[in-house]
C-alpha positions as CSV (number, residue, x, y, z in Angstrom):
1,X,112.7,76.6,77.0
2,X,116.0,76.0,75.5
3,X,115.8,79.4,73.7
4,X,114.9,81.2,76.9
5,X,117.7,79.8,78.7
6,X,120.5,80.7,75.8
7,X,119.2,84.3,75.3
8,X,119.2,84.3,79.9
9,X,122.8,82.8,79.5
10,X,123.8,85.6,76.7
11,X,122.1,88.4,78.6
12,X,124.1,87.4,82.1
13,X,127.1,87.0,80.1
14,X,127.2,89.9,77.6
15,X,125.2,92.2,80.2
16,X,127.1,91.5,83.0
17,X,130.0,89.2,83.5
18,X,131.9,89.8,80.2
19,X,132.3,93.5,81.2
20,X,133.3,92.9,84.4
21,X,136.3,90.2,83.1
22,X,137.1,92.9,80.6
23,X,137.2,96.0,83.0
24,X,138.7,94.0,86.0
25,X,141.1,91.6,84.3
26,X,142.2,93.4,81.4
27,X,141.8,97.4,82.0
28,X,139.5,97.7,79.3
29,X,138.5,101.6,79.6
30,X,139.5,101.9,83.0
31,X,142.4,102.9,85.1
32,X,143.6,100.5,87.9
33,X,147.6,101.2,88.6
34,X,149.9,104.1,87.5
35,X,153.4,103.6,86.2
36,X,155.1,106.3,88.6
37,X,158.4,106.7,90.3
38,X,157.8,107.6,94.0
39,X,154.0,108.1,93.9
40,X,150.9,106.4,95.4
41,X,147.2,107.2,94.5
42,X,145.2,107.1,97.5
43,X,141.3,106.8,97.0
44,X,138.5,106.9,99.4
45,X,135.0,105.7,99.2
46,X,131.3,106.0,100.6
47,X,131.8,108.9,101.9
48,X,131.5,111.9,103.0
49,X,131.1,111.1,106.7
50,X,130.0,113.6,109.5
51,X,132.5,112.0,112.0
52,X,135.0,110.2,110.1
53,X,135.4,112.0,106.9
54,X,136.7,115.9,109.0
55,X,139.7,113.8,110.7
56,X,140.7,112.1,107.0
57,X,140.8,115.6,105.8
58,X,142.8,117.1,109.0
59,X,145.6,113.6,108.9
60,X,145.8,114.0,105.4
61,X,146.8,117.8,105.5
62,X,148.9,117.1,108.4
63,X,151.1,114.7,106.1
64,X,150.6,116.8,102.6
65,X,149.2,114.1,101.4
66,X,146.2,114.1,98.1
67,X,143.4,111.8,97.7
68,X,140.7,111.5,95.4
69,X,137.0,111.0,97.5
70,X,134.5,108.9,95.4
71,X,131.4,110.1,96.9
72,X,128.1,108.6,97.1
73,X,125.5,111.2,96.1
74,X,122.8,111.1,98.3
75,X,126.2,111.4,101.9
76,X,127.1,114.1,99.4
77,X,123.8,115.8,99.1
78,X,123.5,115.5,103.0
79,X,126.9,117.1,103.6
80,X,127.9,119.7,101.1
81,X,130.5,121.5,103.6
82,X,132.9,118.3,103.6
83,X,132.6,118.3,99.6
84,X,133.6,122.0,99.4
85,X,136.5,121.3,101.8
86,X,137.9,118.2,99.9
87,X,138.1,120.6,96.8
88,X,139.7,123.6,99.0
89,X,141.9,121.2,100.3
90,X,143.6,119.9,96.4
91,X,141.5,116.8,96.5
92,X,139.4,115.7,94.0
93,X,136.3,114.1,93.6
94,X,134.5,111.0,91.8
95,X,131.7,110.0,91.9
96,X,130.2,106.3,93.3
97,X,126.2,106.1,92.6
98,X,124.0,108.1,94.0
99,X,123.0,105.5,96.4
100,X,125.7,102.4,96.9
101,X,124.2,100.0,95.0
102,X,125.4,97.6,92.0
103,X,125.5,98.0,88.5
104,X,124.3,94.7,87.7
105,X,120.8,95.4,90.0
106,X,120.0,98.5,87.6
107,X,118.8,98.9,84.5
108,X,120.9,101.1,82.6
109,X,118.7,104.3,82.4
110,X,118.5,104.3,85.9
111,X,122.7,103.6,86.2
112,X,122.8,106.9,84.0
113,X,120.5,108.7,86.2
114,X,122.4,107.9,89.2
115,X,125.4,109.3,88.0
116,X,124.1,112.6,86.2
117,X,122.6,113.3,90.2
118,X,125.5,112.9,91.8
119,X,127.7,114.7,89.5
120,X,125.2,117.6,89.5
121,X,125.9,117.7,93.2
122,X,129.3,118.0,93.2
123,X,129.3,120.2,90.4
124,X,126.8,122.9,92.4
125,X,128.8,122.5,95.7
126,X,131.8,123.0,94.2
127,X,131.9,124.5,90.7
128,X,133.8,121.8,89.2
129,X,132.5,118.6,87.0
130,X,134.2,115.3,87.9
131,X,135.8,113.7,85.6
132,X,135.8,110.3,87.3
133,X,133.7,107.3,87.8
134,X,133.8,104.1,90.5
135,X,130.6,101.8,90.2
136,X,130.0,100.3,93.5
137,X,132.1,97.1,94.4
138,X,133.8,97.8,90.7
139,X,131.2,96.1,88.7
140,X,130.1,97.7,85.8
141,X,127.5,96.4,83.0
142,X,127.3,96.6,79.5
143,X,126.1,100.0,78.7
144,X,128.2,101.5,81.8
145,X,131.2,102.0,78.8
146,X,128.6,104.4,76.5
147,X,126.8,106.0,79.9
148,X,129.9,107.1,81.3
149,X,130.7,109.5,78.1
150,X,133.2,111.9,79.7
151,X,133.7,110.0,82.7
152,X,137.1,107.7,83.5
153,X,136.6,104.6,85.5
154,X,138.6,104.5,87.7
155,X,139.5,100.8,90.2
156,X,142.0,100.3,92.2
157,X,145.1,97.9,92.4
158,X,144.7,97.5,96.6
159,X,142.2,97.0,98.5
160,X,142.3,95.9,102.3
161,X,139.0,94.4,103.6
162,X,138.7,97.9,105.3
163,X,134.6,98.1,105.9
164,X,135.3,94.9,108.2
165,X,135.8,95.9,112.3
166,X,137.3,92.4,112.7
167,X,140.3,93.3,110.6
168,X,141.7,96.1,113.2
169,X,144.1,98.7,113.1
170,X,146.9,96.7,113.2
171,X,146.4,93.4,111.0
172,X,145.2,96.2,108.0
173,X,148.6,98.1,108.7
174,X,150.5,95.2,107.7
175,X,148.5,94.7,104.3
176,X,149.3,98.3,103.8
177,X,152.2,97.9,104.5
178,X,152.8,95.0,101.5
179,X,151.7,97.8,98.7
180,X,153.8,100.5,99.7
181,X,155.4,100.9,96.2
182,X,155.0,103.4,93.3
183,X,151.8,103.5,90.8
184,X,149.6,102.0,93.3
185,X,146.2,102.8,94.0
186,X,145.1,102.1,97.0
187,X,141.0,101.9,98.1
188,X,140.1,102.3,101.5
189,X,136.7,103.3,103.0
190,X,135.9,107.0,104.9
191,X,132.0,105.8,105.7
192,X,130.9,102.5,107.6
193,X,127.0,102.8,107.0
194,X,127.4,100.9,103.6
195,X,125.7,97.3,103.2
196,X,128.0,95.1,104.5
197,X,130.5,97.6,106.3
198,X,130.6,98.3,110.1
199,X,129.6,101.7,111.0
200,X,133.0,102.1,112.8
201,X,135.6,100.3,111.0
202,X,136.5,103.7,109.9
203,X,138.4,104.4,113.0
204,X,140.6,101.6,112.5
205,X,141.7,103.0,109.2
206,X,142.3,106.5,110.8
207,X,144.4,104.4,112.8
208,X,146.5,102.3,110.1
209,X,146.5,105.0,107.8
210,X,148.1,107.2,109.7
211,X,151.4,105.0,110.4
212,X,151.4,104.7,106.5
213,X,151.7,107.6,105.5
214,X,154.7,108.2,108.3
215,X,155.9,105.4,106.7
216,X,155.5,106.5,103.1
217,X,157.1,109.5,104.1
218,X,160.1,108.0,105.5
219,X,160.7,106.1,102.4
220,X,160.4,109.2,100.0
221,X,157.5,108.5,98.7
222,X,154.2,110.9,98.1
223,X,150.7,110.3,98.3
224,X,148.6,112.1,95.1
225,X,145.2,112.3,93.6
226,X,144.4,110.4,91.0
227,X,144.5,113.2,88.3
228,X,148.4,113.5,89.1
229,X,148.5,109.4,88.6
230,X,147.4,109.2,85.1
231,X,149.7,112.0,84.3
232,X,152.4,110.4,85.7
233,X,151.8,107.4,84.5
234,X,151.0,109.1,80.5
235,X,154.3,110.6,81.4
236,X,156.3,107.5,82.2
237,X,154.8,104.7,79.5
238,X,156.7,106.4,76.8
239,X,159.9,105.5,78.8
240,X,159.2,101.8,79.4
241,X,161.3,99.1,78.2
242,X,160.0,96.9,75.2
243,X,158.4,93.9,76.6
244,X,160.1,90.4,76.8
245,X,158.6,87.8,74.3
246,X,155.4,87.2,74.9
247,X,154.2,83.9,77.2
248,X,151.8,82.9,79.2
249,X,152.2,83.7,82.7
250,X,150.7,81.7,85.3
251,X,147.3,83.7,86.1
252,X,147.0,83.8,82.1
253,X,147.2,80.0,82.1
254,X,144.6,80.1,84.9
255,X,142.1,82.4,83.0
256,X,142.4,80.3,80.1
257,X,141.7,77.1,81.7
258,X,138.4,79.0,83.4
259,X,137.8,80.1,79.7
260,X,137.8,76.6,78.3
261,X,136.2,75.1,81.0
262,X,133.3,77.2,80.4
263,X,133.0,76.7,77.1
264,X,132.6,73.0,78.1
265,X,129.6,73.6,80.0
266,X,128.5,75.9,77.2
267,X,128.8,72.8,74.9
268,X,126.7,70.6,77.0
269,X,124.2,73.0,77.6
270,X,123.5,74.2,73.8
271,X,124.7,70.6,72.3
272,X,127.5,72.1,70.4
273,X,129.4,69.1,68.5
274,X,132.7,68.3,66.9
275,X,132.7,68.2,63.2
276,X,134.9,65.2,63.4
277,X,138.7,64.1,64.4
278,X,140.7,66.9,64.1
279,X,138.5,68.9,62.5
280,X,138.6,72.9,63.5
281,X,134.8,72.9,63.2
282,X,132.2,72.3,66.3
283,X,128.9,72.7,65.1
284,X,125.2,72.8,66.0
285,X,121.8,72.9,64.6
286,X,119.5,76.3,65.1
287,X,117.3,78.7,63.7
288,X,118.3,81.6,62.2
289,X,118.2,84.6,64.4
290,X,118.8,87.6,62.5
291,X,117.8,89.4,59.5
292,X,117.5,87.9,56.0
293,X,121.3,87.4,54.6
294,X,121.6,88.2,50.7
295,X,124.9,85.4,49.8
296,X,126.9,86.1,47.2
297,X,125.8,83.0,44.7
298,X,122.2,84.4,44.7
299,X,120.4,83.1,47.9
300,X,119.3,83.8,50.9
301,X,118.7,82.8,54.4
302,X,115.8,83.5,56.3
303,X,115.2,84.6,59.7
304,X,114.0,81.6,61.0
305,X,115.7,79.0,58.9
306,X,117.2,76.2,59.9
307,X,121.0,76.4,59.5
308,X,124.3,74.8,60.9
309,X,126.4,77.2,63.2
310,X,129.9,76.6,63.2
311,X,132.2,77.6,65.7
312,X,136.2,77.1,65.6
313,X,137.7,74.8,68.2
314,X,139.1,77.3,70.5
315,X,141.7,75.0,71.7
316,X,142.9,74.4,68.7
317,X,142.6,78.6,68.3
318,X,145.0,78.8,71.5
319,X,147.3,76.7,70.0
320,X,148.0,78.6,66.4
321,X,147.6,81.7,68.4
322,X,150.6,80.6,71.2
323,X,152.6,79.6,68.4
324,X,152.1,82.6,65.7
325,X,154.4,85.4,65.2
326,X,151.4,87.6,64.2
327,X,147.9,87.6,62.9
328,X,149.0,87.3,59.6
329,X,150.3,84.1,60.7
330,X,147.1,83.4,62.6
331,X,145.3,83.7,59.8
332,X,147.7,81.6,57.2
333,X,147.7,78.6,59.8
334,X,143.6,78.7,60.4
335,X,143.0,78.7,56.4
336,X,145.4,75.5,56.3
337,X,143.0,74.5,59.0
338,X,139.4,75.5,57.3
339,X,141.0,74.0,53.8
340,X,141.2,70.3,55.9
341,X,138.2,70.8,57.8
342,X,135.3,72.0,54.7
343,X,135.3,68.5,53.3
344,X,135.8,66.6,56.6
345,X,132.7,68.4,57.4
346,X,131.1,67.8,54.4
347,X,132.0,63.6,55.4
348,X,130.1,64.3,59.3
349,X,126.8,65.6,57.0
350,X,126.9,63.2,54.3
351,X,123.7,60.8,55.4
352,X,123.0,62.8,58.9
353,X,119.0,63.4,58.5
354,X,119.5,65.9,61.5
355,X,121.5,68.5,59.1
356,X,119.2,67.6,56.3
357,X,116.8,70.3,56.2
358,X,119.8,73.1,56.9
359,X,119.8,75.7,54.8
360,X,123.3,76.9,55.1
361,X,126.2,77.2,57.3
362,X,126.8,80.4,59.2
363,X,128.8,82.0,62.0
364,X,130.4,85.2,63.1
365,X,134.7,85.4,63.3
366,X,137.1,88.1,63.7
367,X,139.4,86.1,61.5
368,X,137.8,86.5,58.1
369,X,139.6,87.6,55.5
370,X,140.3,85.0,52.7
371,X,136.6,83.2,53.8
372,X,135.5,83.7,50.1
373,X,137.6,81.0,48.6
374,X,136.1,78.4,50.7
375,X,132.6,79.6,49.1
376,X,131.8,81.6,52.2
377,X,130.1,85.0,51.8
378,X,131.2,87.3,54.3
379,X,128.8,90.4,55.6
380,X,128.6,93.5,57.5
381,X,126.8,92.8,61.4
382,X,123.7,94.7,61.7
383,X,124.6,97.2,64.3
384,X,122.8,96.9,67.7
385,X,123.3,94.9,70.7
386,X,124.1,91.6,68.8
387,X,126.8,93.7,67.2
388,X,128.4,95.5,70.5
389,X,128.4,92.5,72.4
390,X,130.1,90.0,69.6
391,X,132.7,92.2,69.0
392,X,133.5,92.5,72.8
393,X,133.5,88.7,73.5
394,X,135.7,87.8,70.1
395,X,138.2,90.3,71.4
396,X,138.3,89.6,74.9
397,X,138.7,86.0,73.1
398,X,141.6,86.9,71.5
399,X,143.3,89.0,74.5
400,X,142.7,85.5,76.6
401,X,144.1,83.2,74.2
402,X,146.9,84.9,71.9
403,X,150.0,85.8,75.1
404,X,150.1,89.2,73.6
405,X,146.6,89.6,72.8
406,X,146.3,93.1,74.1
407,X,149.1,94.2,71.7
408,X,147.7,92.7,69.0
409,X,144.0,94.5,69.6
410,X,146.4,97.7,70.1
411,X,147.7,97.1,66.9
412,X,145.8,95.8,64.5
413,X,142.1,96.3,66.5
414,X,141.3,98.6,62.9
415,X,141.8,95.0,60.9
416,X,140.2,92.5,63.1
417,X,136.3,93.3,62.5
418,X,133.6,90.5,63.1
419,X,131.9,89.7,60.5
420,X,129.0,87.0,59.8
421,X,130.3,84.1,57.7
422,X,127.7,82.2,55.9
423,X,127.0,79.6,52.5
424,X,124.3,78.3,51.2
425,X,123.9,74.6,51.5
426,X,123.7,74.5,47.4
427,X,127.0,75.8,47.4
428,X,129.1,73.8,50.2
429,X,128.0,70.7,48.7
430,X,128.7,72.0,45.4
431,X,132.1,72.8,46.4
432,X,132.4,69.9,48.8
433,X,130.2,66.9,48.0
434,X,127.1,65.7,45.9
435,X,124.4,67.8,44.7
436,X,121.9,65.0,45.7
437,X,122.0,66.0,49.2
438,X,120.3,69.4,48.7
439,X,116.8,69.4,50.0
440,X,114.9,69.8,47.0
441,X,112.2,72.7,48.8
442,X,115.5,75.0,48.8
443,X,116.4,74.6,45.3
444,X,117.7,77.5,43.5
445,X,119.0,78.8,40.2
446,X,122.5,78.9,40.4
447,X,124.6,82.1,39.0
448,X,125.5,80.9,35.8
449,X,121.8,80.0,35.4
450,X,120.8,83.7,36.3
451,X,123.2,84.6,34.2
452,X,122.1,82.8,30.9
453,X,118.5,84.0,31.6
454,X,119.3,87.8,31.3
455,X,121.8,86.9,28.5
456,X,119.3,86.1,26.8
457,X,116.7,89.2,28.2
458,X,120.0,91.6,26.7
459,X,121.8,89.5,23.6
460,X,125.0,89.1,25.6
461,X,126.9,86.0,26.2
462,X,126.9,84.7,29.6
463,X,130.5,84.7,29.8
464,X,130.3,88.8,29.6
465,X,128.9,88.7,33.0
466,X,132.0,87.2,34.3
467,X,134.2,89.6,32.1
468,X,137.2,91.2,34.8
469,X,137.9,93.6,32.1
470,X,135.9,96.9,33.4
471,X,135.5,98.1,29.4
472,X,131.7,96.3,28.1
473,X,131.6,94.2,25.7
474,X,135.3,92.5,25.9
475,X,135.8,89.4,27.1
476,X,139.2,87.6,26.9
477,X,139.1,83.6,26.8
């Protein structure tokens, strides 16, 4: 039961809400706000709409004004004329499902058939492929990233609680009203027969919209499709100032407390423990889940076997990562760390018979380099899902805690590649404490005594085996 509900929580998470944090909170592989002078992105969904839809096009011609229409297929596929004048008009088109329902209710197959359809639509109406994608509500799920292929998500920065009736014309004017500055992009709603929307709210938007745009107008500034944004916006990082040193601002601060609150509940629910006072090890007890790991002294663990995960304490993580100057730094302060904590955690198993039968210690880090000198062999991840979604968490990990963790991935993403960590339990307590605490059934011969037996199969010395020097034969003392 307890394996059912970990492999339910790592499906919801990895599947689900991890993507959704990523894409929403840190603009992983989507675009959400331009960097632009005098321009606002103005986006409509749900549409097209037989009434609503033909007076958005006529307002948005009377003010010169672009938009980009994120169509849902099957209102498409009912009304090809409006399609063919959004694109005779300048506008462009995305596409939102076939039918308006979320990501997270759909298997991924059936995610990708949705939006081949609709893009096959637009692409007979109007002769064009679109190049852009908005998933329902803005959730996406795990496979959305590889589905999409030539597709750009694209969200929004604004959004008004437009679908509502109850919000009228002039109460959503005045939240308009609040984002009428450059790079934003704005979301508003052309169709009411959505789940959840009221058929006419549309009106009201006619309404508001209208005023805003005199407004805009007034001010200077122009109203473009999303295309023009990103150009704008490719245009315009190159000129931005170098960032202030890096801190954690207040909704940081509050994603990190969220962070480490969950990972409380995570370790009450899959009895995760501390490896002691101080020590930068939690730990727990489980069964092997992957394929058979070859270590580097000689042995091996099962799939199956019992062996002792550990996982760093991330709050002592946040606190090296607030006060580093780089990952270099990161990584010189958490070997200090793993130096202390191997033989305080060699002290917590000394005696425990719950450890006793573990065959090893594992675990998966981004920080890894330098792991061999602590008698850790460090391997490749077998790709697959275990793979994709590891390396997704322990980066969204590192953009949460480090204060310039997007930089960093930016930087030096190519250098920070999970890998599994693992040791036999021979070794640590080699390394680490007495050799009496090795279950006997997991005895093995040791290197140097592999090594004697084919020195004697070949006539060498044992010590050749160890020889740096790449020329056979020489061995210097």
């Amino acid at each position: 039961m307890e394996n059912f509900l970990l492999w339910g929580f790592y499906f919801l998470t990895f599947y689900a809400f991890l993507p959704g944090i990523i894409s929403r909170t840190f603009g992983f592989r989507v675009f959400k706000k331009g960097r632009a002078e005098r321009e606002i992105a103005l986006t409509f969904d749900d549409g097209p709409d037989p009434v609503y839809t033909p007076q958005l096009l006529d307002l948005l011609k009377k003010h010169g004004a672009k938009a980009t229409f994120f169509v849902v297929g099957i209102h498409a596929e009912r009304h090809p004329e409006l399609l063919k004048r959004m694109h005779a008009e300048g506008h462009v088109i995305g596409i939102h499902n076939y039918v308006h329902k979320s990501n997270w209710l759909m298997r991924p197959g059936t995610v990708k058939k949705q939006i081949h359809r609709t893009s096959e639509i637009i692409r007979r109406t109007t002769g064009v492929r679109s190049a852009y994608y908005r998933p329902p509500w803005g959730i996406v799920n795990l496979f959305d990233f590889s589905n999409l292929g030539y597709l750009q998500i694209i969200l929004w920065s604004a959004l008004f609680g437009d679908w509502r009736k109850r919000v009228g014309a002039e109460r959503l004017l005045k939240r308009m009203m609040k984002k009428l500055r450059p790079g934003e992009v704005l979301l508003l709603h052309d169709c009411g027969a959505t789940f959840g929307a009221d058929e006419v709210a549309p009106a009201n938007m006619l309404i508001a919209l209208e005023a805003f745009l005199e407004a805009g107008r007034e001010r200077g500034y122009r109203f473009v499709h999303i295309t023009e944004m990103i150009a704008l916006s490719d245009q315009n990082r190159g000129k931005a100032k170098a960032p202030a040193p890096a801190t954690h601002s207040w909704v940081k601060r509050a994603m990190i407390a969220c962070w480490m609150g969950w990972e409380r509940v995570f370790n009450v629910l899959f009895r995760v423990k501390s490896a002691g006072d101080d020590s930068i090890f939690h730990l727990r007890l489980v069964s092997y889940p992957g394929r058979t790991l070859e270590l580097t002294d000689g042995r091996r663990i099962e799939h199956k076997d019992p062996v002792i995960e550990l996982h760093f304490d991330n709050h002592k993580l946040l606190k090296m990562m607030t006060e580093s100057r780089s990952m270099m730094h990161v990584a010189i302060m958490l070997i200090r760390e793993v130096q202390k904590g191997m033989p305080k955690l060699a002290q917590q198993l000394t005696g425990n018979k719950e450890y006793e039968h573990a065959k090893g210690l594992y675990g998966v880090s981004m920080i890894n380099r330098g792991a061999e000198q602590f008698g850790f062999s460090v391997l490749p991840i077998p790709k697959g899902l275990f793979d994709v979604s590891t390396r997704l968490y322990l980066k969204l990990l590192l953009r949460v805690l480090h204060p310039s963790g997007k930089k960093r991935l930016s930087e030096q993403g190519s250098r920070l590649d999970p890998r599994i960590i693992a040791m036999s339990m021979e070794e640590f307590w080699h390394r680490y404490g007495a050799d009496a605490n090795v279950s006997p059934q997991w005895k093995a011969p040791k290197p140097y005594e592999a090594k004697l037996h084919q020195g004697a199969r070949t006539g060498l010395a044992p010590a050749a085996y160890d020889n740096p020097n790449p020329r056979a034969g020489e061995f210097t003392p």
